[in-house]
Backbone bond lengths (Angstrom), bond angles and torsions (degrees), N, CA, C in turn:
res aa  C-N    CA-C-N  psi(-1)  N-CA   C-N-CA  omega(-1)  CA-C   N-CA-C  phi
1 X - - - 1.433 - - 1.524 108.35 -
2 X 1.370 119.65 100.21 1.428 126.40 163.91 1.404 142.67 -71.12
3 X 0.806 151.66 94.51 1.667 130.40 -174.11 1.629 107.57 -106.13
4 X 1.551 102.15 143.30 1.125 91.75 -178.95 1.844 95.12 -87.10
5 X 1.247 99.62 147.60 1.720 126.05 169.41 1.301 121.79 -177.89
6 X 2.114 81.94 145.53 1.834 91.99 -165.73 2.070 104.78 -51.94
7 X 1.592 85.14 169.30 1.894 93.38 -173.30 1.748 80.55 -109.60
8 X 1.263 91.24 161.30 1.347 105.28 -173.82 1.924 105.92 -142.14
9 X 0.954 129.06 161.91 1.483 139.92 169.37 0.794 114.79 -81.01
10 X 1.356 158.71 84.83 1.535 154.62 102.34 2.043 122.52 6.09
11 X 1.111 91.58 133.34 1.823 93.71 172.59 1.615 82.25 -135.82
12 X 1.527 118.97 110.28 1.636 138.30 167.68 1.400 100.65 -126.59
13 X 1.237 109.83 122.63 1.744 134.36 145.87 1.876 96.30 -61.61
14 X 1.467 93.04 119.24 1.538 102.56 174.29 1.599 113.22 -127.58
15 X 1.147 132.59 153.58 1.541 127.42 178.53 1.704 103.35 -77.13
16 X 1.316 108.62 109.58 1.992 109.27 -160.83 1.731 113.29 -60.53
17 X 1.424 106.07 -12.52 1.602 138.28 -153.09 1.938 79.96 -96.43
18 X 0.988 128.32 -77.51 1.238 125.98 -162.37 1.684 123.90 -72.86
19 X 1.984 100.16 -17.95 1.310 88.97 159.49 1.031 125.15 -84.28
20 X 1.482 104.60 -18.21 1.429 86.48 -154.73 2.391 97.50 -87.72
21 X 1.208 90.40 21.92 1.817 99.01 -172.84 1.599 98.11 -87.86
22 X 1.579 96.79 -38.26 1.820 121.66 -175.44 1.637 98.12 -59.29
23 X 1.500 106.99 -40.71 1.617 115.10 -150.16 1.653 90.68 -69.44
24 X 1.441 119.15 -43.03 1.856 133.71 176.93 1.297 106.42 -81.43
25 X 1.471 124.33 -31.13 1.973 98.74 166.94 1.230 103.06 -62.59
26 X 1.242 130.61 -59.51 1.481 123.08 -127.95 1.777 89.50 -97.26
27 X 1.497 135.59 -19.63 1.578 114.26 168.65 1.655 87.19 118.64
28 X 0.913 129.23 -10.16 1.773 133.68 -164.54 0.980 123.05 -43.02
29 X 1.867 161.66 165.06 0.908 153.45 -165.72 1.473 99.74 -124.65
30 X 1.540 86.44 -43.32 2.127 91.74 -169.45 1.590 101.47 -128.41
31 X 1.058 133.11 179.37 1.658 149.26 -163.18 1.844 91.50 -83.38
32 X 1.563 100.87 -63.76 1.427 106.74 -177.44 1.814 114.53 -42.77
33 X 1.411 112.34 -25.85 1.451 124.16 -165.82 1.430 105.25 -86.10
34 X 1.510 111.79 -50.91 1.381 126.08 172.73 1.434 100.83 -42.72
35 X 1.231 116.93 -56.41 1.786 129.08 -160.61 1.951 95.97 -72.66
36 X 1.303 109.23 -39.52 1.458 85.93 -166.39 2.048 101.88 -93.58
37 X 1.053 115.69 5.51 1.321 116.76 168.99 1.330 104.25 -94.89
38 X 1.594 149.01 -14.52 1.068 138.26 -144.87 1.790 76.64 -111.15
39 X 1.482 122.09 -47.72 1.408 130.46 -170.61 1.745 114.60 -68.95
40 X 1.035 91.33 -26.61 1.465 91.27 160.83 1.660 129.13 -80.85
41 X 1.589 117.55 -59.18 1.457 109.46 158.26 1.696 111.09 -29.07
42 X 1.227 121.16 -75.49 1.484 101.79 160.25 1.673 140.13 10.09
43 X 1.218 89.11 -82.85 1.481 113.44 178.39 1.796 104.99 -72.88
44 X 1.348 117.74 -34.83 1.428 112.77 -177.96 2.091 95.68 -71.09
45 X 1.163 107.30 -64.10 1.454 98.73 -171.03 1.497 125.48 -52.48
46 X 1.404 110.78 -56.10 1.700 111.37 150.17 1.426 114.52 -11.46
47 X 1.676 124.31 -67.94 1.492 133.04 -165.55 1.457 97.89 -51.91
48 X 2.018 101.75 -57.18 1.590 106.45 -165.11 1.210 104.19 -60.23
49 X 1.286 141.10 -64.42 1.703 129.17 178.99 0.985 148.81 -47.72
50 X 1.676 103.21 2.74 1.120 110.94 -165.87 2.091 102.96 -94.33
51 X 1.323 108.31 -12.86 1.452 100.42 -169.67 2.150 82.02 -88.08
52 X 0.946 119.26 -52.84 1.563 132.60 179.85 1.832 94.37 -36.02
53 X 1.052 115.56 -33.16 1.803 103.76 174.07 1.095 104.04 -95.13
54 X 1.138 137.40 -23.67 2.192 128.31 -172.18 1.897 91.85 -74.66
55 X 1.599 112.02 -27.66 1.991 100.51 -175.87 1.200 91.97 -77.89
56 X 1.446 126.55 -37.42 1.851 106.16 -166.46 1.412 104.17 79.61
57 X 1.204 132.15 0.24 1.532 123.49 165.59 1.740 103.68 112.82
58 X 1.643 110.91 19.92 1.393 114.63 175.16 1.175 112.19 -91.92
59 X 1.321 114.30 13.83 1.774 121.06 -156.08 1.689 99.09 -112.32
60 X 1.393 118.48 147.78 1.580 95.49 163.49 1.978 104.08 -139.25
61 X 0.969 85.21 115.92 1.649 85.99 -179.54 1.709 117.28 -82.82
62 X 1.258 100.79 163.30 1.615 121.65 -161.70 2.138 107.78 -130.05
63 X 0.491 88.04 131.63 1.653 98.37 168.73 1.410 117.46 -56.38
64 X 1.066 122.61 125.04 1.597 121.31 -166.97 1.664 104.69 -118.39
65 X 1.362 101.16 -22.27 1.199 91.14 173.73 2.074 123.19 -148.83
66 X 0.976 123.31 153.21 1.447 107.47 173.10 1.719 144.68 -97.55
């Protein structure tokens, strides 16, 4: 899910130890990349949970893939 929107400059105090752990989970090239892949999973899981809270646990999911 993309949107286009302006980028803006940020000044964030970050723990340097955990990005740069973020920067090796996620495959990243640069800090900024780490940060905007880590902010997106975010936003992707948010979307996915959100139908998983309207069942309340009437739902039962299956593995689609391996």
């Amino acid at each position: 899910m993309r949107h286009t929107s302006a980028r803006r400059h940020k000044h964030l105090q970050l723990d340097q130890a955990k990005l740069t752990r973020a920067k090796t989970v996620l495959g990243a090239k640069t800090e900024t990349e780490a940060i905007e892949r880590a902010l997106s999973l975010v936003v992707e899981e948010h979307i996915l949970d959100q139908p998983l809270k309207r069942t309340k646990g009437r739902m039962q999911l299956r593995k689609v893939y391996r």
